[in-house]
N, C-alpha and C positions, 0 to 999 in steps of 0.2 A: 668479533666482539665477544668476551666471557660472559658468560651466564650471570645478570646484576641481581643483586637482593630485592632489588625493585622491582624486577621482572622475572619471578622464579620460574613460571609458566615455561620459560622459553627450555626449557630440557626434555617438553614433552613433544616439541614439534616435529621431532621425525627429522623428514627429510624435508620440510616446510622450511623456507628460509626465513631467516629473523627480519631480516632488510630488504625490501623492495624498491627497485627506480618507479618514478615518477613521470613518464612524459609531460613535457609543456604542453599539452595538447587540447581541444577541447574534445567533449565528447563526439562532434561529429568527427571530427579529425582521427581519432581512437578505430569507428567504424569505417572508414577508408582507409588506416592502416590494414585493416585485418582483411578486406574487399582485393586491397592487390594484392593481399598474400595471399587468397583464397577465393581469388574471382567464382569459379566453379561453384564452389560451397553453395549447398543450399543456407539461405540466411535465415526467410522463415518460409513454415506453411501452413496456410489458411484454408478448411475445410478441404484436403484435398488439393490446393493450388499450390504451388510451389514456386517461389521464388531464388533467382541465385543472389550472392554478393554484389555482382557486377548491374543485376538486375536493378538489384536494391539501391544501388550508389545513382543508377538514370531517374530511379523515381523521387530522390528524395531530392536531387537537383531541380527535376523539373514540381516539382509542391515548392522549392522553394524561391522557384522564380514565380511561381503562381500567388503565393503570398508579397512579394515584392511589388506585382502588378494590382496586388489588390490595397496596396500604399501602405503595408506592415515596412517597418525599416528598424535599422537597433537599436536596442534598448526598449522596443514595444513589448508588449504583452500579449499574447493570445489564448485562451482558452481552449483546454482537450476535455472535451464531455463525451468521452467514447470509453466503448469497451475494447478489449483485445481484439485488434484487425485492425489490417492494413493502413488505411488512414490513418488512423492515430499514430502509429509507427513513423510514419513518413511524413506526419507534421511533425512529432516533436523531436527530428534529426533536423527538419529542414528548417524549423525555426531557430533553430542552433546554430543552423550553416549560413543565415543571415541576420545573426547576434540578433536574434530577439528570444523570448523569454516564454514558455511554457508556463501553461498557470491550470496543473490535473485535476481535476474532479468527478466524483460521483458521478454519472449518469443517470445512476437512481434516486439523486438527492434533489428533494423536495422543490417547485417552483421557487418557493422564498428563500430558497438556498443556494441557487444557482446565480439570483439576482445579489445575493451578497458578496458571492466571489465573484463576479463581475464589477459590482461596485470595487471593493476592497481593492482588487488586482487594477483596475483601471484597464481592464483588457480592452483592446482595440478589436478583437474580433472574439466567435466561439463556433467552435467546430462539435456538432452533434451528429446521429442520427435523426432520421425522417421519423423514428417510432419515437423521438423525444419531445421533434417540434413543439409540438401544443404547449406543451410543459412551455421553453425555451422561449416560445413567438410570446405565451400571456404575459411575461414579464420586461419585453423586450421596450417597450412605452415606459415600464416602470422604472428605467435605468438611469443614474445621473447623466453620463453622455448620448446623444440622441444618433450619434454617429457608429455604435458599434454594429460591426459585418456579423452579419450569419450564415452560415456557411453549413450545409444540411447533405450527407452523405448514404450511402445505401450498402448495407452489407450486398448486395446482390451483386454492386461493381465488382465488386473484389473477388466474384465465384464462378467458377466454370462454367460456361454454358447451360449444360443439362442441368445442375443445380439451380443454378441461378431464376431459369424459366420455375424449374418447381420452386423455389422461394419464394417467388414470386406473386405463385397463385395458392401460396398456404400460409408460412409464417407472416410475409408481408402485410398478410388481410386480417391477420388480429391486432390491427391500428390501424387509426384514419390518416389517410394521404395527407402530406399538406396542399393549398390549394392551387390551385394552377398559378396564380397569379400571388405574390406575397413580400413582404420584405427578406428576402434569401435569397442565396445562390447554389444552387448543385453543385457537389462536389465533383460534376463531369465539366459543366462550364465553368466552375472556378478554374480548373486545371484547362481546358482550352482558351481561355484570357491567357493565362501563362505562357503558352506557347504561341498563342499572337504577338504577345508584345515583347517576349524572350528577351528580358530585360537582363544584362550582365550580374552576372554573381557577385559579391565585393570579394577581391583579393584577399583583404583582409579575415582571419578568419575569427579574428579575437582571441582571448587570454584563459588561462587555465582557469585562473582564478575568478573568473566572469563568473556572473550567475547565470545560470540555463535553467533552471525550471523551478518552479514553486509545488509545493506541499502542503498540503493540513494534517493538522494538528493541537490537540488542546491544551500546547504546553502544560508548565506544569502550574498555572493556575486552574486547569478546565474550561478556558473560554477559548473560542477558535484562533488559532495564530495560523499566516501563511509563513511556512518554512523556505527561505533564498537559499538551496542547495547549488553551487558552483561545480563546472565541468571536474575543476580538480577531486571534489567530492565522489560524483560519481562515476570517474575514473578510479582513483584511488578503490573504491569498493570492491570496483571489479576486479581491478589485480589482483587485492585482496583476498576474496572471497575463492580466483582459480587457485592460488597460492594455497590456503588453507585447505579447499577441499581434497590434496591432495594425489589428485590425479590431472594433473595439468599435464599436457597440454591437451585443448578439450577442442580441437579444431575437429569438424567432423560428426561430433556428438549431440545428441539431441536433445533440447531441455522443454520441458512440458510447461508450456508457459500457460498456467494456471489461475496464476494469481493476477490481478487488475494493475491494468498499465498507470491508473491511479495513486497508487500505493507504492510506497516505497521499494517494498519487498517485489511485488510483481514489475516495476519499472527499473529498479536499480541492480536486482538478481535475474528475473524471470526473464528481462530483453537485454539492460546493457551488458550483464554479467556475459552472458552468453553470446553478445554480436561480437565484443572486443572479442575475442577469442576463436570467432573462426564457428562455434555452433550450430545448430538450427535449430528457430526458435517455434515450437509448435502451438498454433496462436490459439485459445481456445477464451473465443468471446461471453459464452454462458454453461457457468458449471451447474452440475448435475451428478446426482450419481452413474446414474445409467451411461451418459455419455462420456463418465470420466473412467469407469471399468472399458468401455469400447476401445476407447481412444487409447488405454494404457495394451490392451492386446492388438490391436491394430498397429500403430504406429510405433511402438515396443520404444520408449524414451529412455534414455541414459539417467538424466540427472529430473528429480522431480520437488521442486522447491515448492513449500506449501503453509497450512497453518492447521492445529491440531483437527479442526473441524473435517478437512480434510484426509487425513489420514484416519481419521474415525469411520469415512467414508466407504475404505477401503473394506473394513472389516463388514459392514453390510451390503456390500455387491454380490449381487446374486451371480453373474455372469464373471466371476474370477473365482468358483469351487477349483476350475483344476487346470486354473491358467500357470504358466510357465513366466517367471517375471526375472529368469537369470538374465536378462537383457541389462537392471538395473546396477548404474555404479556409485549411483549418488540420491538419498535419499535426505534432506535437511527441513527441519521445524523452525519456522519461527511466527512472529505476531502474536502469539499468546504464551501462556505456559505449558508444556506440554507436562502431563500426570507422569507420576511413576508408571501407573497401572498401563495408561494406557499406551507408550513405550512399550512396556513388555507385551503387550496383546500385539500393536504394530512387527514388531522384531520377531516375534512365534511365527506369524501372520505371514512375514518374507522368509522366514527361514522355511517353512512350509510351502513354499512357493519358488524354493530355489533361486532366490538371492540373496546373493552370495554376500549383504549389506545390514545392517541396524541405522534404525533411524536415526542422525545425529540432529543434537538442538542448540540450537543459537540464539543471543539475544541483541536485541538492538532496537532504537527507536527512529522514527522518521526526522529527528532532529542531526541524526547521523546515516542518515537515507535509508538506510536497514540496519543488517548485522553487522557485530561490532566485535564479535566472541563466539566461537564454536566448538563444539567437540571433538579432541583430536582424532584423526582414525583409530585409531589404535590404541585411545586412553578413554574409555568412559568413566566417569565416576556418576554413582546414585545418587539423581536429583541435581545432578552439573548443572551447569547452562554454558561450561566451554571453559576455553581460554581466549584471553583477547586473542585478534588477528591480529598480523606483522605492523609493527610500526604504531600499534594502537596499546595505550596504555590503561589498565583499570586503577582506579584505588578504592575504599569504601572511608567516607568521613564520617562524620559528627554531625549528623543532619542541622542544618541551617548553617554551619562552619565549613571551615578548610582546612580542621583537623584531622588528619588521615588516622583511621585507629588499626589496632592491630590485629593480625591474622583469627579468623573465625569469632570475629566481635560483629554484628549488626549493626550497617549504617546506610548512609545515603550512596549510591552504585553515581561511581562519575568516571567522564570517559575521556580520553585524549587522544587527537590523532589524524590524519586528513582527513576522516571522511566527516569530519563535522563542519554541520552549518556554516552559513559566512552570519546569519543574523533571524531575526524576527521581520517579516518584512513589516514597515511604521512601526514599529516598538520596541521602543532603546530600552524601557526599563523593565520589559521582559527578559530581551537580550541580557541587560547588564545583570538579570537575576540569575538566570542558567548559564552564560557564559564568563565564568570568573578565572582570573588569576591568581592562580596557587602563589605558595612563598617559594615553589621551585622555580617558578617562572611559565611554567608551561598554561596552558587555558584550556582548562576542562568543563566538561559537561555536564550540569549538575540534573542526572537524569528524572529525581522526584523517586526513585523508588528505591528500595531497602534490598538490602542484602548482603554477602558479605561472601570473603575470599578467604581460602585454607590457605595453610604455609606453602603449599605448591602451587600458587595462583590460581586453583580452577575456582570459577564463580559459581556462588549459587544465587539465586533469586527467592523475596519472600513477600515482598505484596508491594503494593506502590502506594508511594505517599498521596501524591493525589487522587483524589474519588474518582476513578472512572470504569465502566464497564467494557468488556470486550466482547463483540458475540463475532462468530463466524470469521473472526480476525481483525475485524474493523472496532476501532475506538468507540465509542460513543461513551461522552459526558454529562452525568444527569443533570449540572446545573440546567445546561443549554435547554434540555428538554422539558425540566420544569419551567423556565422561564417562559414555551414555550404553551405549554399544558396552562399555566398560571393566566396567560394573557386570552383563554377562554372567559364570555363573561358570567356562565355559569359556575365557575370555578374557585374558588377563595382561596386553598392552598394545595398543595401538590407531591410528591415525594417520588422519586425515580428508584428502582433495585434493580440490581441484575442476580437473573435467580438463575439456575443452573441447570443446565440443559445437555442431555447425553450427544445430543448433534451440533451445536453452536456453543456447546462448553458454557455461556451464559446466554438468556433472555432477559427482555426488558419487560420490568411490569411497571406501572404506574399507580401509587395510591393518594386519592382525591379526597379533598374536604370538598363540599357546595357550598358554596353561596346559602344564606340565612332564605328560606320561604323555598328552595329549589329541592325537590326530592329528588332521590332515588331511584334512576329505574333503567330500566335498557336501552328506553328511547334517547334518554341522558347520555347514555353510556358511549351508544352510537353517536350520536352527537359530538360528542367531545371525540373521538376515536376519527372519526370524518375529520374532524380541524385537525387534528393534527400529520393524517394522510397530504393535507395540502402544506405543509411547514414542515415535516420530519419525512427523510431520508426511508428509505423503506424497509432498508438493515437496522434503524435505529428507531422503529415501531413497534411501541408498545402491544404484547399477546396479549395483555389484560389490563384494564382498569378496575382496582379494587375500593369502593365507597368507603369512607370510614364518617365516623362525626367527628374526630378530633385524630391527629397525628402525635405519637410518643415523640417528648423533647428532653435536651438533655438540662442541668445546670444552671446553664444560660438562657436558655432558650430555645437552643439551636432542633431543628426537624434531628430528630435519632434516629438516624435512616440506618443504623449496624439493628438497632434494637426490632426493624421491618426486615434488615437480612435473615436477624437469626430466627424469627418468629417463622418466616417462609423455608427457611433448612430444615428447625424442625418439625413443617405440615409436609415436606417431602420426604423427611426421614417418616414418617407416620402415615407417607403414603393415601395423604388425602388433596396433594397438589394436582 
């Protein structure tokens, strides 16, 4: 195919192909391809434990005759409320591998949040940790269906011996046991039911274009939508994403799987990128500085996909002054913006450290599983965000239109291409808002956010049209959280910012009107700070509640929440934040 006017990007691809096949495949089918061409491979490892391909293929068969026996069948739903480890992994292949449907979340997200993605999702069951229970057990009476499985698992399984016992008698003991007796099942007798009743796999493995797993996100009105991502989806990503990074084929290679099997990015780059392909995925259930400079001289990772917060990281590790990091071949941004500045600190950072690499950044949203556009090897431009990947098309329109405008004009960033959604799960007229048909025909993705493309197609990014914060890579929406602050009944009105922070890029601060005859005071403060500890997410927790008597409004009426950003930029310019 010649280089089209419509796709000028494509001349900087290297040796990147323009056009990739497709397997009809689903996503388990993808990871059993790569299992017989790479039995040996180690697939992943967890704290020290290593698993092969072939290993990986026995477990994920026998979870999901375990879920068969526990009356999960296709087209059901189930709930991952895990962090990175091995369980998680091995549900949500094996709910794949008998058509039923992953539905990711938070593990640190709030009781009253856990019970709405269960409501929402209609999940048939939810797979936790034992340090969750409590959370998971108080809401489980609260749920429309009185039939859902809970299913309660132990980082301990999954870890060596010697480990294990010390897990056992240290980390395990800063949380309470669940009780001997409860409505739950161990994930050691779940998986021994399995293999009692070793109930036949279905032959059938379903359709590419099945749905496999659900997502969040606060579209782009700000209120929570579950994302229907389809096998073709996160297939599609991953070819993609080997394709573009430009050192395919990555069989062998190690990806530092960092980021949360929740999350697009950590679920669609950090595990499947890397299983299709032959990798190993190094599972790291809680990040940290300390154990993420270990982990990077320890286990020396190939490829390390992450989010600015991360990489900011890097630069204050104490234990990496005169580490050796030529080991790395792939270093990729995405989930936020990543600065100029802090790029070049990053890139000084590895060039001082003898890799041989610059950070490249990507952008993408959970409506298209992840990354959607990256930066070529070999072509940066200042303040890029990339060029589409193969087979993925950008335009920039005429925000609220499907007028495309012309080269380096600001407008709405819309995307085309497999890895998008199949829908809004319940909401057509969300769908039918970000999902439209151009007058070329094709059905893009109208992403909410601004920005715009030079005559050579690289993107750039300049703010999003909808109000949302990002801290440490995770969305969070202020509406939600005022609604939430608001439904205190000390409270009268409420205001959410995200103010800006050297290690989470943004924090959330809260500013409160009270209630007529309610003062002012710490006890207040706490009070209100406590409720929402039991409703908000623990990434999406407010560092401060600031009292006011009244909140600046615009015109209309509307809370002037830009006139409380810039009021706090410049107390941190002034250095008294």
């Amino acid at each position: 195919m010649s280089i089209s006017s419509s796709a000028p990007w494509l001349k900087y691809y290297g040796n990147t192909p323009q056009h990739l096949k497709y397997p009809q495949k689903t996503v388990y089918e993808m990871v059993k391809a790569a299992a017989e061409k790479f039995p040996k491979n180690c697939a992943y490892e967890f704290m020290g434990k290593k698993t092969t391909y072939s290993e990986f293929m026995r477990h994920i068969d026998d979870t999901a005759r375990a879920y068969l026996a526990l009356g999960i069948k296709k087209g059901d739903r189930v709930t991952i409320c895990m962090p990175n480890c091995p369980q998680a992994l091995n549900s949500f292949y094996a709910l794949n591998r008998i058509g039923a449907v992953s539905n990711m979340i938070h593990p640190l997200s709030a009781a009253g949040e856990i019970k709405f993605y269960l409501n929402f999702s209609h999940s048939k069951a939810i797979l936790t940790l034992d340090q969750f229970y409590g959370k998971v057990a108080s809401i489980m009476p609260e749920l429309d269906s009185k039939d859902v499985k809970l299913i309660v698992a132990k980082i301990q399984d999954e870890l060596l011996a010697p480990l294990a016992i010390g897990y056992s008698l240290t980390a395990a003991r800063k949380y309470p046991a669940p009780p001997r007796k409860g409505e739950y099942i161990w994930w050691s007798e779940f998986m021994r039911m399995g293999k009692r009743r070793n109930l036949p796999l279905p032959k059938d493995m379903g359709k590419a274009e099945d749905g496999a797993s659900i997502l969040y996100s606060g579209g782009t009105t700000g209120t929570t939508k579950g994302i229907l991502l389809s096998n073709a989806n996160f297939n599609a990503l991953g070819l993609q994403t080997i394709a573009a990074s430009g050192f395919a084929p990555i069989d062998g290679m190690k990806m530092l799987s960092v980021m949360p099997v929740f999350h697009g990015f950590g679920l669609g780059i950090g595990i499947h990128t890397a299983l299709i392909g032959g990798a190993t995925c190094i599972l790291v259930p809680q990040f940290n500085v300390k154990t993420y400079a270990n982990l990077l001289v320890k286990k020396q990772p190939n490829i390390i996909p992450g989010v600015p917060t991360l990489f900011e990281a890097l630069l204050r590790a104490e234990n990496l002054e005169n580490a050796d990091l030529s080991f790395l071949r792939g270093v990729f941004c995405g989930g936020d913006s990543l600065s100029i500045e802090l790029k070049k600190k990053v890139d000084a950072f590895l060039e001082a450290h003898n890799a041989n690499v610059q950070i490249r950044q990507g952008y993408g949203l959970t409506e298209c599983v992840t990354a959607s556009c990256l930066t070529p090897k070999d072509y940066n431009r200042t303040g890029s965000i990339g060029v589409p990947f193969p087979d993925t098309y950008y335009k920039i329109v005429k925000p609220g239109t499907t007028e495309e405008l012309d080269p380096n004009i600001e407008g709405e960033i819309c995307i085309s291409g497999p890895s998008v959604m199949v829908c809004y799960v319940d909401n057509e007229e969300e769908t039918r808002n970000t999902l439209r048909r151009h007058p070329d025909g094709r059905i893009w993705l109208h992403t909410g956010d601004l920005g715009k493309m030079d005559d050579d197609g690289f993107v750039y990014f300049s703010q999003r049209i909808k109000r949302m914060i990002i801290t440490s890579g995770y969305n969070v929406y202020p509406g939600q959280l005022e609604n939430i602050i608001d439904g205190h009944p000390k409270v009268l009105l409420s205001c959410v910012i995200g103010v800006k922070d050297a290690y989470k890029m943004q924090k959330v601060k809260a500013f409160v009107v009270l209630r007529p005859g309610i003062e002012p005071s710490d006890e207040v403060k706490k009070e209100i700070l406590d409720y929402c500890r039991e409703h908000i997410a623990k990434y999406a927790m407010p560092y401060d509640i600031e009292f006011r008597t009244e909140l600046p409004k615009t015109l209309v009426g509307k809370v002037a929440y830009r006139v409380l950003e810039e009021e706090e930029a410049e107390r941190q310019a002034a250095g008294e934040a």
